[in-house]
C-alpha positions as CSV (number, residue, x, y, z in Angstrom):
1,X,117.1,82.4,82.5
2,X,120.7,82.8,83.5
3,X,120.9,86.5,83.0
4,X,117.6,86.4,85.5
5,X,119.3,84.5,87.9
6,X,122.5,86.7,87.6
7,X,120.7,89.8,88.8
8,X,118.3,87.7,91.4
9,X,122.5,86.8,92.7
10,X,123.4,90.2,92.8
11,X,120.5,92.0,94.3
12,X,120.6,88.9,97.3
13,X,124.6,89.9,97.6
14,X,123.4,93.4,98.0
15,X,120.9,93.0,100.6
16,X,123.1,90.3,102.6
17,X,125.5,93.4,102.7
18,X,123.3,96.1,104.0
19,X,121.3,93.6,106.3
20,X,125.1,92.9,107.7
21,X,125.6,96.8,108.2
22,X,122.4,97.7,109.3
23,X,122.5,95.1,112.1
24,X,126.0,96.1,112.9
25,X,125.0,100.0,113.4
26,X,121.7,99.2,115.8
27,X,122.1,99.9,119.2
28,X,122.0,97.0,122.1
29,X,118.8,96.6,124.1
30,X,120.2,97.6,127.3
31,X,117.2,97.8,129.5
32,X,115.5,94.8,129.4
33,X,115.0,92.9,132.2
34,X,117.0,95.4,134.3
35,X,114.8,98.1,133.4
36,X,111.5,95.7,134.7
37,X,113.1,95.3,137.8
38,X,113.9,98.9,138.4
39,X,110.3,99.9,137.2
40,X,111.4,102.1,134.5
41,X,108.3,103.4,132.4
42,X,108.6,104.5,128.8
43,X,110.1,107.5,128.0
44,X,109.8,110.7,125.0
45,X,112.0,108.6,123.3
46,X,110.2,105.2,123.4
47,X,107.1,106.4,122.9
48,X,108.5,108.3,119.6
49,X,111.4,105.3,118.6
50,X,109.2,105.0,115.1
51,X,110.6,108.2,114.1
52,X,113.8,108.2,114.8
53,X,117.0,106.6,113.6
54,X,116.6,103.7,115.6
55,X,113.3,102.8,114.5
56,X,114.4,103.6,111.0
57,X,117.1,100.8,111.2
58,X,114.9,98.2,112.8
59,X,112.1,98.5,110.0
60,X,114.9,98.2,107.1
61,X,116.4,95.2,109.2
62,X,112.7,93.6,108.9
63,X,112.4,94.6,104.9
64,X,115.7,93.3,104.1
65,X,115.2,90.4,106.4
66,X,111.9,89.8,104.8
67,X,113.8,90.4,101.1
68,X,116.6,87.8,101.9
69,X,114.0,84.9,103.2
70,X,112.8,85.5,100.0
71,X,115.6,85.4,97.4
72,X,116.6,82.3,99.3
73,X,113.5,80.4,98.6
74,X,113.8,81.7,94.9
75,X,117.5,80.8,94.0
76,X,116.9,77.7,95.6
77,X,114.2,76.6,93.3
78,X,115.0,73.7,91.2
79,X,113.1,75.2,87.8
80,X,116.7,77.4,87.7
């Protein structure tokens, strides 16, 4: 069981340090509300922002979001 938990420690250190970076390199949401006040529609690159590198960043941040809620709940189970 404790070589089990060792590698659960280290994979949740590894995705805490990749969720850190890949939140770090994502892009700020500049045109929020004063894009809906200037009546800005969506562009090419809206329309296509599943393809590109900024959609690529914000589905890992939701995997390894997803990945770290989970090795939470399992390192803090008392059966350890």
């Amino acid at each position: 069981m404790d070589i089990l938990k060792l590698v659960i420690q280290i994979v949740y250190i590894l995705v805490c340090i990749a969720l850190t970076i890949i939140v770090l390199r994502q892009e700020g949401k500049v045109g929020g509300l004063s894009g809906a006040l200037t009546g800005s529609s969506e562009t090419y690159w809206a329309k296509n922002k599943g393809r590109s590198v900024e959609g690529t960043l914000a589905k890992a941040t939701k995997y390894l979001a997803a990945a770290f809620i989970i090795l939470s709940v399992v390192l803090n189970l008392k059966w350890w």
